[in-house]
Residue, then its C-alpha position, 0 to 999 in steps of 0.5 A: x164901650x166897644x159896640x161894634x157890628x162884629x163884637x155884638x154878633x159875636x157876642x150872640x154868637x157866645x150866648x147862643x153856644x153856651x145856652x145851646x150847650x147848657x141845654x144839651x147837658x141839662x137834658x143829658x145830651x152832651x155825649x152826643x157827638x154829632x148834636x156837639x157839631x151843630x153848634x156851627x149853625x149858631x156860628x153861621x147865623x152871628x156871621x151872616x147877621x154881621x155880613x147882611x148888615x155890611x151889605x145893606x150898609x153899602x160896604x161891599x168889599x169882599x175883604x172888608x166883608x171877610x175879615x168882619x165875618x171871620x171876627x164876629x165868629x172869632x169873638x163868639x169862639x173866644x169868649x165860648x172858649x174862655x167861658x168853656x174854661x171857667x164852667x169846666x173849673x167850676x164842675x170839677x177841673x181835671x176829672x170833669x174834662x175826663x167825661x168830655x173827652x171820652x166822647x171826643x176826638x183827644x186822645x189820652x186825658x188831655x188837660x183843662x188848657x190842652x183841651x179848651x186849647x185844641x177847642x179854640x183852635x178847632x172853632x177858629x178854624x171852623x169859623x174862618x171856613x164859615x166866614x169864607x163860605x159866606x162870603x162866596x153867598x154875599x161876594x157882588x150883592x148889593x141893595x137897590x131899593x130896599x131889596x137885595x140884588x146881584 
């Protein structure tokens, strides 16, 4: 089985994103665009939890680092997007995608596919933004003692 650093934190990545969203659609929510943006905090968090371990490891190349942020996040966006796609096919396919995206930023009525495609692509870029901006955080630190140093 592949358990890698990256593919577990991106896989809480998943699970955070889907429980996030499941609740913000079971408490009536899900039409609210801005609590729909924070879901990058959960992205954030997967990523640095990647690039702490790397650190303390002693893997302290910035672009070891980078690429292992940007495929945590990367996996959490996929299989979010994959298990996306799934969830709007058991709700209903074309016509549930039609309540989503009013409140979104397609315009038109896009697909099931157009739609979890502009996602992947909106997430992606996202994440490799967050990968990098962490990255800026953890360029030069290292670990001396158990404790995090410059």
């Amino acid at each position: 089985m592949f358990k890698s650093r990256e593919f577990i934190n991106g896989f809480i990545i998943f699970l955070g994103i889907g429980i996030y969203f499941l609740l913000m659609e079971f408490l009536g929510f899900s039409d609210v665009f801005f609590l729909r943006i924070l879901n990058v905090f959960i992205i954030v968090y997967g990523i640095n939890r990647t690039l702490k371990a790397n650190v303390y490891d002693g893997h302290n190349d910035y672009l070891f680092n980078l690429t292992s942020g940007a495929l945590t996040a990367f996996v959490g966006v996929i299989l979010s997007i994959i298990a996306l796609n799934i969830y709007i096919h058991i709700r209903g396919g074309e016509a549930y995608i039609k309540t989503l995206s009013e409140a979104f930023l397609f315009g038109g009525s896009p697909s099931v596919y157009q739609y979890c495609a502009g996602l992947l692509f909106e997430g992606l870029a996202s994440s490799a933004i967050a990968a990098f901006t962490l990255m800026q955080y953890w360029k030069g630190k290292t670990v001396r003692n158990g404790h995090l140093t410059h």
